[in-house]
C-alpha positions as CSV (number, residue, x, y, z in Angstrom):
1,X,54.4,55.0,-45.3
2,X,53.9,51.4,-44.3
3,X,57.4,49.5,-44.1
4,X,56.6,45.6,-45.7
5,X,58.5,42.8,-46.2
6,X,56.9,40.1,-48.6
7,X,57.5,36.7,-47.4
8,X,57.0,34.4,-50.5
9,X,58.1,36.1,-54.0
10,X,56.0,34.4,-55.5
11,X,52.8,35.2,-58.2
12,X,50.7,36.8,-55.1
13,X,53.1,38.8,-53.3
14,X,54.2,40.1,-57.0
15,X,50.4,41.4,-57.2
16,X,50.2,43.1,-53.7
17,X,53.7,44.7,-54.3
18,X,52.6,46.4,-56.7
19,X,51.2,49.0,-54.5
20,X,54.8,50.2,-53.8
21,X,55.1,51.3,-57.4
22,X,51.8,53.0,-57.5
23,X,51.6,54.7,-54.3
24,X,55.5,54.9,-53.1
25,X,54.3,57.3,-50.5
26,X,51.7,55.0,-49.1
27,X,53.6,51.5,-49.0
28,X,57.8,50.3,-49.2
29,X,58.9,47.0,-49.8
30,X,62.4,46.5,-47.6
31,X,62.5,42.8,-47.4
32,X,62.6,39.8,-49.0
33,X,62.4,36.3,-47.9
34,X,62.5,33.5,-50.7
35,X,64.8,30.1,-51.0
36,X,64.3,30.5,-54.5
37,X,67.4,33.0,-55.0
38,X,66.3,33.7,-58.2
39,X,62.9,35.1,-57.3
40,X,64.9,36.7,-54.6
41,X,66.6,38.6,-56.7
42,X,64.3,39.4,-59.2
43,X,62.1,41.0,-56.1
44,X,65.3,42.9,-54.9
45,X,66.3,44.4,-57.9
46,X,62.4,45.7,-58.9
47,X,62.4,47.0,-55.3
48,X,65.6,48.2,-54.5
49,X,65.6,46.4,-51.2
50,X,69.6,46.2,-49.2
51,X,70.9,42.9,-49.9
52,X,71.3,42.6,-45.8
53,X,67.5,42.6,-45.8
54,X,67.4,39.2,-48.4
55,X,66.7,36.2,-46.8
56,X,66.5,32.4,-47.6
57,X,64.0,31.4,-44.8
58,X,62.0,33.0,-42.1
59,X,64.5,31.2,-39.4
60,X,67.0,33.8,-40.9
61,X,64.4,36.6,-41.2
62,X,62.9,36.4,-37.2
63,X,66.7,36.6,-36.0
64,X,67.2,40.0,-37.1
65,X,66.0,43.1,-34.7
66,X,62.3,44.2,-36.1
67,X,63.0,46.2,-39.3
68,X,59.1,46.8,-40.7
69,X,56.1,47.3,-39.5
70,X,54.3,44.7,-41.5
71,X,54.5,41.0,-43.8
72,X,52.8,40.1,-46.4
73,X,52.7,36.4,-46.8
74,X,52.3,34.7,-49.8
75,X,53.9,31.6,-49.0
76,X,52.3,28.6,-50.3
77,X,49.2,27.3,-48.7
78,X,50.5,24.6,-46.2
79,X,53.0,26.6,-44.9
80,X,51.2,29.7,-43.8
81,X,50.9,28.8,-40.4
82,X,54.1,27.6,-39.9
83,X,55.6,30.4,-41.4
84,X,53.5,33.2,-39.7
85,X,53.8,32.1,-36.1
86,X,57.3,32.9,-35.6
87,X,57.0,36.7,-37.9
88,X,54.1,36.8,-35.5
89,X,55.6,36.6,-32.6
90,X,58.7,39.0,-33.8
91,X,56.2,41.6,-33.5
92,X,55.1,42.2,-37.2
93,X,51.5,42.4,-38.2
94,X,50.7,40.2,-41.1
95,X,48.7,40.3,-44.8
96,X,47.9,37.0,-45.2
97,X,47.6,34.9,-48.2
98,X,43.9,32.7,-48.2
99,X,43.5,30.1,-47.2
100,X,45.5,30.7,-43.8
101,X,45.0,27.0,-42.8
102,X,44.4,23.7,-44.2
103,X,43.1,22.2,-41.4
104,X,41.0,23.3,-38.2
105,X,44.0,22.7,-35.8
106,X,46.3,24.5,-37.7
107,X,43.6,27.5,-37.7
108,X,43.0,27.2,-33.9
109,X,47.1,27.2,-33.4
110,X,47.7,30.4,-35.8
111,X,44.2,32.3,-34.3
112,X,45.6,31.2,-30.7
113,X,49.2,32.7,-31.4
114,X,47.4,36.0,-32.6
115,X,45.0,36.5,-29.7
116,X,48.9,35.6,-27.6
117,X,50.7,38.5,-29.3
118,X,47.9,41.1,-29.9
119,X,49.3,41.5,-33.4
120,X,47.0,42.4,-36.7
121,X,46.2,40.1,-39.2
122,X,44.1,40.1,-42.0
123,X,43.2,37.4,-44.8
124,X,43.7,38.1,-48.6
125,X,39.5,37.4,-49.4
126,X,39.9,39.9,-52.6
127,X,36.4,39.8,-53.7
128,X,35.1,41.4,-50.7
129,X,37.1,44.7,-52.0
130,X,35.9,44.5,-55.9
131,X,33.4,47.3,-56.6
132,X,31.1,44.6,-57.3
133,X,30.5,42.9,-54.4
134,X,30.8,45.9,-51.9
135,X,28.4,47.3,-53.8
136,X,26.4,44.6,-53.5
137,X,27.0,44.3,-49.5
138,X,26.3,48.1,-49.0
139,X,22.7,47.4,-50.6
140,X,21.9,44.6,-48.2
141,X,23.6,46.6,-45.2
142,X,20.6,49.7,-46.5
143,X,18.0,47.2,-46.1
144,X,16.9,47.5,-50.0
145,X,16.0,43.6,-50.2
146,X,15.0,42.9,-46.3
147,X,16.1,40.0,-44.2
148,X,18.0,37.4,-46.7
149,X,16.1,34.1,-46.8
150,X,18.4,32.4,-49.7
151,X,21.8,33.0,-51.4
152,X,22.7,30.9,-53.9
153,X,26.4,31.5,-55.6
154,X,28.3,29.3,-58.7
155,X,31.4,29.6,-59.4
156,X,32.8,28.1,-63.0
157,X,36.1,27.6,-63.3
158,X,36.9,27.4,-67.0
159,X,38.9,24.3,-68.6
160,X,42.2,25.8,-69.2
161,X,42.4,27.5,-65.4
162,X,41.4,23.9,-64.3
163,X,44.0,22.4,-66.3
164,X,46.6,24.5,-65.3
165,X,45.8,25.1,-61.6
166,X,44.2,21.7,-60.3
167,X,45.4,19.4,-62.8
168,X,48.7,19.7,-63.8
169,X,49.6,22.8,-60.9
170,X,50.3,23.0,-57.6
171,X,46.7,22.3,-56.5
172,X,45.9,19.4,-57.7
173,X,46.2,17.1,-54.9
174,X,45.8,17.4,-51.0
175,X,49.1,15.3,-50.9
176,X,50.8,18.3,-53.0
177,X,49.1,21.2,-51.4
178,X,47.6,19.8,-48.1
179,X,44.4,21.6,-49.2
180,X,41.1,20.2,-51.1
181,X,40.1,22.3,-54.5
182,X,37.1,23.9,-52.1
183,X,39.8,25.7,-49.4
184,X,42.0,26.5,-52.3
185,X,39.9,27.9,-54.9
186,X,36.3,28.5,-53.6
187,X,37.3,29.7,-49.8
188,X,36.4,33.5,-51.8
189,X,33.2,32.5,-52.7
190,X,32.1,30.8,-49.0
191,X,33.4,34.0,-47.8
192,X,31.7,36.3,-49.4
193,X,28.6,34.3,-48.4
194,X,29.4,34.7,-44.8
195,X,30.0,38.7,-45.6
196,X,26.4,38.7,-47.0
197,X,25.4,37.0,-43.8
198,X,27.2,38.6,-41.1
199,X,25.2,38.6,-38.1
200,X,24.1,35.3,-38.8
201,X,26.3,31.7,-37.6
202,X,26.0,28.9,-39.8
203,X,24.6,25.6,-38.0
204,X,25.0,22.7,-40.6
205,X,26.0,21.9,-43.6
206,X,26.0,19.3,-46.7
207,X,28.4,18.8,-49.3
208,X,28.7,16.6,-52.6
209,X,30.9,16.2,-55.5
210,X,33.9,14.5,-57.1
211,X,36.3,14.0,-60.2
212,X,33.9,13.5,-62.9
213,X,36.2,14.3,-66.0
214,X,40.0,14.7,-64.8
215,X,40.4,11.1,-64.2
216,X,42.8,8.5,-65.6
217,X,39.9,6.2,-67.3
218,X,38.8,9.3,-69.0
219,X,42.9,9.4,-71.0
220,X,41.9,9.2,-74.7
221,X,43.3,5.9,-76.0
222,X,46.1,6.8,-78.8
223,X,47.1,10.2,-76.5
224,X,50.9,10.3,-75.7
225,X,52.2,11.5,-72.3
226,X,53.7,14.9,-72.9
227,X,51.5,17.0,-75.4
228,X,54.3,18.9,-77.6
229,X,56.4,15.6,-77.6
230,X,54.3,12.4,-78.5
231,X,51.0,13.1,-78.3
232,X,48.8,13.0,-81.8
233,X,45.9,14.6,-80.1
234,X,48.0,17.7,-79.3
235,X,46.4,20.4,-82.0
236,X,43.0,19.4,-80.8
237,X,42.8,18.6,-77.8
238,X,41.6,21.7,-75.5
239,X,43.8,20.8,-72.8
240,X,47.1,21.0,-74.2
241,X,50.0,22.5,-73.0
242,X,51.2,24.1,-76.2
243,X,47.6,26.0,-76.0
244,X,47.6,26.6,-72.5
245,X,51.3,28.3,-72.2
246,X,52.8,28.9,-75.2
247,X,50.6,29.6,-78.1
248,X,48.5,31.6,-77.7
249,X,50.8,33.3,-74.4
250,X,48.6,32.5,-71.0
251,X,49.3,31.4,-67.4
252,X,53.2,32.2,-67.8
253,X,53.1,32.6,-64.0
254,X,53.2,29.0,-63.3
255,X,56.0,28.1,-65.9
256,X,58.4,31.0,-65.3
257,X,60.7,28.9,-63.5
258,X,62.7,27.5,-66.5
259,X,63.2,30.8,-68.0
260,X,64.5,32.4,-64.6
261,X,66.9,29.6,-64.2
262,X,68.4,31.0,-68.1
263,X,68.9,34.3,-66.2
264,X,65.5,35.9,-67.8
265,X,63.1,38.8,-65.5
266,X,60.5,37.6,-63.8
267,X,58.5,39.8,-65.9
268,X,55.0,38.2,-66.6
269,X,52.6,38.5,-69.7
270,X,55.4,40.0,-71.9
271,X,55.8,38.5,-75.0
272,X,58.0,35.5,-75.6
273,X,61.3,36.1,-77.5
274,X,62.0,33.2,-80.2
275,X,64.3,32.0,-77.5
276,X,62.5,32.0,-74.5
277,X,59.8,30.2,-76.2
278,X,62.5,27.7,-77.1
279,X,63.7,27.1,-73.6
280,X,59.9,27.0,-72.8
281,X,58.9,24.4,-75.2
282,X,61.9,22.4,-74.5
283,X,61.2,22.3,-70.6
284,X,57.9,21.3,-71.3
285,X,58.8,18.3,-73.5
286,X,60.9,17.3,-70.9
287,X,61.2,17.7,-66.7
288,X,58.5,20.4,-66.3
289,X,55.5,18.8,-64.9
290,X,52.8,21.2,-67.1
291,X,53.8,19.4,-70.2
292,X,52.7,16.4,-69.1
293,X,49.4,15.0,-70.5
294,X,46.1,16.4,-68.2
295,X,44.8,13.2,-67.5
296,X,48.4,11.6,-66.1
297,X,47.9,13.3,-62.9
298,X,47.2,11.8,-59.2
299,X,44.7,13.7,-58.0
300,X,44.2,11.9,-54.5
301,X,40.2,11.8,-54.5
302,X,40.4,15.9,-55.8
303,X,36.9,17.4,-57.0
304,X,36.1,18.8,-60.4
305,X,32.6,19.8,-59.2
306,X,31.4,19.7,-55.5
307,X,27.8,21.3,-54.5
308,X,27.7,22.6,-50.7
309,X,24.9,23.6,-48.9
310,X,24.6,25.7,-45.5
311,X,22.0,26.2,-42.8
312,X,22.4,29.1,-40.7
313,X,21.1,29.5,-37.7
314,X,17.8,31.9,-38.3
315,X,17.0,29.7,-41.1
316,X,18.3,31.5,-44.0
317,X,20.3,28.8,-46.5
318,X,22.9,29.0,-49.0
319,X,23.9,26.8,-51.9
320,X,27.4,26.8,-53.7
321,X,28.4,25.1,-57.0
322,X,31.8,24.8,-58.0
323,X,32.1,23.7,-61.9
324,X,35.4,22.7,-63.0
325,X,36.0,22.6,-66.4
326,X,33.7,25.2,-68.4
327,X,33.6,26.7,-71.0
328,X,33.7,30.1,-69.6
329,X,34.6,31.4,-66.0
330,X,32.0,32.9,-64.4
331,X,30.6,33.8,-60.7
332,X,27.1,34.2,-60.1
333,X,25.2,35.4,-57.4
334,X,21.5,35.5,-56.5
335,X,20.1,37.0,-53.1
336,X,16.7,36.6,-51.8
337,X,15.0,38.3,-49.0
338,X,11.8,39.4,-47.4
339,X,11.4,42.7,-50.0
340,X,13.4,41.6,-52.9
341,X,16.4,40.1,-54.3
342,X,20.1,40.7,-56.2
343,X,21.5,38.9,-59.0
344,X,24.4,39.4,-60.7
345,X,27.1,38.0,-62.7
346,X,30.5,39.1,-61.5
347,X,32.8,38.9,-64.8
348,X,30.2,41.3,-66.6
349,X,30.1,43.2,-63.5
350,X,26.1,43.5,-64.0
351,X,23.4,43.0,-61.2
352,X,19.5,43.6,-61.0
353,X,18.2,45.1,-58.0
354,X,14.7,44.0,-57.2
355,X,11.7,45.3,-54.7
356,X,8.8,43.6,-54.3
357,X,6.0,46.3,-55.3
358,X,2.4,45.3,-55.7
359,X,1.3,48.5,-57.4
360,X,3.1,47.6,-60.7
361,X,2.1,45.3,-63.2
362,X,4.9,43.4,-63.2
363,X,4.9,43.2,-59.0
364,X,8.3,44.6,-58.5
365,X,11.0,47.3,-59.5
366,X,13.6,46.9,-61.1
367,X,16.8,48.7,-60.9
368,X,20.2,47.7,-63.0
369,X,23.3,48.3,-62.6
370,X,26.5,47.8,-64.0
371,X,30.1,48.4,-62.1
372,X,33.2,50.0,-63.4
373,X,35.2,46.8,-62.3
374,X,38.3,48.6,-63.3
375,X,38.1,51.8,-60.9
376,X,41.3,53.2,-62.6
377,X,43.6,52.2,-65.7
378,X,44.5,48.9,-66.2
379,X,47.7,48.9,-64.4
380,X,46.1,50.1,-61.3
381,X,43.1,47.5,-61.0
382,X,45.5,45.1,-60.2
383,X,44.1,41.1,-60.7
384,X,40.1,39.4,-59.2
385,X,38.5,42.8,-60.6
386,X,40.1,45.0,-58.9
387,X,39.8,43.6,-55.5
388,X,43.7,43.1,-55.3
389,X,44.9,46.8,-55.3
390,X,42.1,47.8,-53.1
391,X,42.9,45.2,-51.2
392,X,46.6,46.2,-49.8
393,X,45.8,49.9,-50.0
394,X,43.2,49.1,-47.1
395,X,45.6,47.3,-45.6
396,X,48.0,50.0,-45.3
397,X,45.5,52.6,-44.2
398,X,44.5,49.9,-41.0
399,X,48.0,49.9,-39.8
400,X,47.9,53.6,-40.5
401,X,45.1,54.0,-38.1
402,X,42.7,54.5,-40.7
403,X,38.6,53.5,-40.8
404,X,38.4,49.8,-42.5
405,X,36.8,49.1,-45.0
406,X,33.3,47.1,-44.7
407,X,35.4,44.6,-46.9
408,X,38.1,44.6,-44.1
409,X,38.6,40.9,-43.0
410,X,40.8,40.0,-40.3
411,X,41.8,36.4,-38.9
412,X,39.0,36.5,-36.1
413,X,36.6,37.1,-39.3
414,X,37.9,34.3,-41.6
415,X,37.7,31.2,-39.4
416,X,34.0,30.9,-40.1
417,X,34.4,30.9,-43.7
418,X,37.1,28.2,-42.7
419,X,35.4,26.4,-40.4
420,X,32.2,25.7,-43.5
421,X,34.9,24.6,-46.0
422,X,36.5,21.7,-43.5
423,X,33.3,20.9,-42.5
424,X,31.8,20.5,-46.3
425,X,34.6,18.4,-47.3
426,X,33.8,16.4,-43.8
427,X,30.5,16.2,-45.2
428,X,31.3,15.4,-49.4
429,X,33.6,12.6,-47.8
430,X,31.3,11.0,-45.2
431,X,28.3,11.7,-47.4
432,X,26.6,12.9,-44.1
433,X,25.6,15.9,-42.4
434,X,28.1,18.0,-40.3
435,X,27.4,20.1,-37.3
436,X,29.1,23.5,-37.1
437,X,30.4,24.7,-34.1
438,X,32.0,28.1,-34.0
């Protein structure tokens, strides 16, 4: 059994925990470390962790004796280095929250400290561990579509996910989170394009995009400034926060907070009571920040859509779109080598196999194949198709000695998939070209 404490109770630590209740014998959760008492709690009580092992801030934490073998750390995204230096240096290996930096000399301090202390560390890129894209990676590891000449990847995050997340939530601006929309939300997707290319460094890249819809100029005239409150637009418009959180129920995670402080669980996607909808509604017609209007926010030269493109060094490219603001999410992925090519749609969890075969009529063969993205019931595939559950389980069997996984990504792994994203948005801002040096 692997001894964790989660640092950060927050929505991401609440998904890996879950582990603990699935497999007790595998993984236990005997600390907590939170300022937000309330989450504290909440964490405490689900857990059953001593009160002696509750803590307000790591400072506190680090000055006890070692107690676990492990942290996971789902601290928000600017402070993961800061916070995982000194657990590091306690002696604790670490499951850490992507991104793990926001900047290339924070990475180079954290991957520094690492190498100093010898411990393990390994990033939370959950897509890797979906049955999707492993199955994907274990056909290009067999050879089945040759040496990859192109991957090209989109990723389309819907409207209410980019309302909720980069407009109005915690992502919305590097000045709030210290982190473009590229490191925060698409860091998966440039990993998983490193997985697919492995062997191969990256050598240059190019990068373009902006804030083509969530801008002030783009606020309808006659719209108010909080949706429920003043605004006449507020039963059509597809951004509104009555739609978004309260009817019909979505993205409760981010507006929890106003219900825990009424002494309600931290219990997500169960239905509202009359009241709690009441405290909701109330909270967002006045001081909650999610009930503002979407197009109120700073969003400190953000992007909505950004288009990167990578030259590795045998010559092999790769494209990635980010759409903000679709209809419907969706990640795509097409792979081209010297015998055939993959293409898939993750959400439907289908992708074609093709070989080149000049024998047929057609000039290839064609194999489909669709993925049980659940691998288990529904409370066991955890969130990002399964790749969450998977996820910590491998991470427990490493400590335990175990084989990784091929999804298995530790720090030393990561800082390419890093080192593209700075050096895109280095690239989107200068509107240049921008050397990679790993």
């Amino acid at each position: 059994m692997v001894k964790v404490v989660l640092v950060g109770a927050g929505d991401r630590a609440n998904e890996y925990s879950k582990y603990a209740l699935l497999c007790p014998d595998k993984m236990k959760i005997v600390g907590i470390v939170d300022p937000d008492k309330i989450r504290n709690d909440i964490m405490r009580e689900r857990y059953n962790v001593p009160k002696e092992n509750c803590f307000a801030s790591v400072e506190d934490f680090v000055r006890r004796d070692k107690f676990a073998d492990a942290v996971i750390n789902g601290t928000m995204d600017h402070l993961h280095v800061q916070t995982s230096i000194p657990i590091l240096r306690k002696g604790y290996d670490m499951l850490l929250e992507k991104p793990f930096a926001v900047n290339q000399t924070e990475m180079q301090e954290l991957v520094d400290v690492v190498t100093e202390t010898g411990r393990k560390v390994y990033i939370c890129h959950v897509l890797r561990y979906t049955p999707f894209y492993s199955e994907i990676k274990k056909h290009l590891m067999n050879g089945d579509i040759g040496r990859i000449i192109s991957i090209q990847q989109d990723e389309h995050v819907s409207y209410h996910h980019m309302a909720v997340s980069y407009v109005r939530g915690k992502w919305r601006s590097e000045k709030v989170c210290f982190a473009p929309m590229l490191l925060a939300k698409c860091c998966h997707d440039i990993d998983l394009m490193m997985w697919m290319l492995s062997d191969i460094e990256p050598v240059s890249v190019a990068s373009y995009g902006g804030d083509f819809q969530f801008t002030t100029k783009n606020k309808p005239e006659n719209a108010g400034t909080r949706c429920m409150l003043d605004c006449p637009l507020n039963d059509k418009c597809a951004f509104s926060a009555q739609t978004n959180y309260v009817e019909p129920q979505a993205w409760d995670q981010y507006v929890t907070q106003p219900l825990e402080a009424k002494g309600y669980k931290w219990e997500l996607y169960k239905p509202y009571t009359e009241e709690q909808k009441a405290i909701l509604i109330e909270a967002l017609n006045t001081y909650n920040d999610y009930g503002k209007c979407v197009w109120d926010f700073e969003r400190d030269g953000n992007v909505d859509h950004q288009s990167v493109i990578i030259n590795f060094r045998n010559g092999a490219t790769g494209v990635f779109n980010l759409v903000g603001g679709a209809s419907k999410a969706e990640r795509n992925i097409h792979i081209i080598g010297t015998k055939g090519e993959i293409k898939g749609e993750f959400d439907s969890g289908k992708f074609v196999l093709r070989t080149i075969e000049p024998k047929e009529e057609s000039g290839y063969i064609e194999q489909e194949f669709s993925i049980d993205m659940l691998g288990g019931s529904a409370g066991e595939q955890g969130a990002h198709g399964g790749g969450d559950i998977r996820l910590i389980a491998d991470f427990c069997n490493a400590l335990e000695g175990g084989e990784k996984s091929i999804s298995c990504t530790d720090i030393m792994d990561s800082t390419k998939s890093h080192m593209v994203v700075f050096k895109a948005e280095e690239s989107r801002k200068s509107g240049k070209i921008v050397e990679i040096s790993l």
